[in-house]
N, C-alpha and C positions, 0 to 999 in steps of 0.2 A: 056508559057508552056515549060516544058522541058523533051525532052528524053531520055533517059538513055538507054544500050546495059547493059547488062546483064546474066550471065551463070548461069542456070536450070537446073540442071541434065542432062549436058554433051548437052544441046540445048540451042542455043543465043534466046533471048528473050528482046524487045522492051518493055518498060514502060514509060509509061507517069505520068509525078506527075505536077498536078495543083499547083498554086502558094500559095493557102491557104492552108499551113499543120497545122491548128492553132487548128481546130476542136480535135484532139486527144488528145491533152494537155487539150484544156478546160474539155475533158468529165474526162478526169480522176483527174480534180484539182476539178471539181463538185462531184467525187464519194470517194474522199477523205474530202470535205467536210461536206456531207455528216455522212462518218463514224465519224469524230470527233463529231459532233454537237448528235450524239444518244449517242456515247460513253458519252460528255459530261453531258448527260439526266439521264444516266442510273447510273452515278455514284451520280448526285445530288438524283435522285431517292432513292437510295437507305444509303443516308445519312440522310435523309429529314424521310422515311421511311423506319426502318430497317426491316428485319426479324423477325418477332416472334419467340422466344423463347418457348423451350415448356416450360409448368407450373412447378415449381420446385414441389419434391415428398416430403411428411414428412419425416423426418427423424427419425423414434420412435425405441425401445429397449424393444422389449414384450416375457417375459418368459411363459412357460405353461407347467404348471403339472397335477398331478390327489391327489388330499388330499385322506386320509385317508377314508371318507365316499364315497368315487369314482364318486366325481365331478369333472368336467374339472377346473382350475382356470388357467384364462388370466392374468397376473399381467404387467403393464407397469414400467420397471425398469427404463425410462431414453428417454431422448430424447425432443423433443417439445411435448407441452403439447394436449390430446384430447380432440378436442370441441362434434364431434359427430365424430361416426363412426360407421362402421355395420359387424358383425361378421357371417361369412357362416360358419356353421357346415354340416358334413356327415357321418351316423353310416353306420358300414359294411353292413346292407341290406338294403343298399339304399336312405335312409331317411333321406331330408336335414332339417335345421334349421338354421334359419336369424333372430338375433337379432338387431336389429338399438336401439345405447345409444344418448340420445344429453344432455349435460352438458352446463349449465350457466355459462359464465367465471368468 
């Protein structure tokens, strides 16, 4: 065992340091271990299994006017083609209306 003398804010001070300083090294080569072996996890993790993606959206091209008898006309000018879909209407006093089309491809 050895002694050491010491100055602490302006007061000498005695410490003793055992002969095993070995314990501080080991905890911190085990807490470095550690982080690599999750780091290494989380990167396999997330190669192995990505992130979902959200769902891509259609990408359609739809004109609407009012023809001459004063009906609504939806017209699909362009885009990927409709297999189904459903159209929400609403008149100024309130009253909705839902059509659902479904097409055969």
């Amino acid at each position: 065992m050895t002694t050491e003398n010491y100055l602490w804010l302006g007061v000498m001070k005695n410490k003793t340091f055992s002969g095993n300083s070995y314990a501080a090294s080991e905890v911190i080569g085990a807490i470095i271990l550690v982080l690599i072996a999750v780091g290494a996890f989380a990167a396999i993790y997330y190669q192995v299994f990505p992130v979902p993606l959200p769902s891509p959206d259609s990408h359609i091209k739809l004109m609407g006017y009012i023809d001459d008898d004063r009906n609504v006309v939806i017209e699909h000018v362009g885009g990927e083609p409709l297999i189904s879909y459903k159209i929400f209407s609403e008149r100024e006093n309130g009253q909705t209306n839902m059509s659902v089309y479904e097409n055969s491809p």
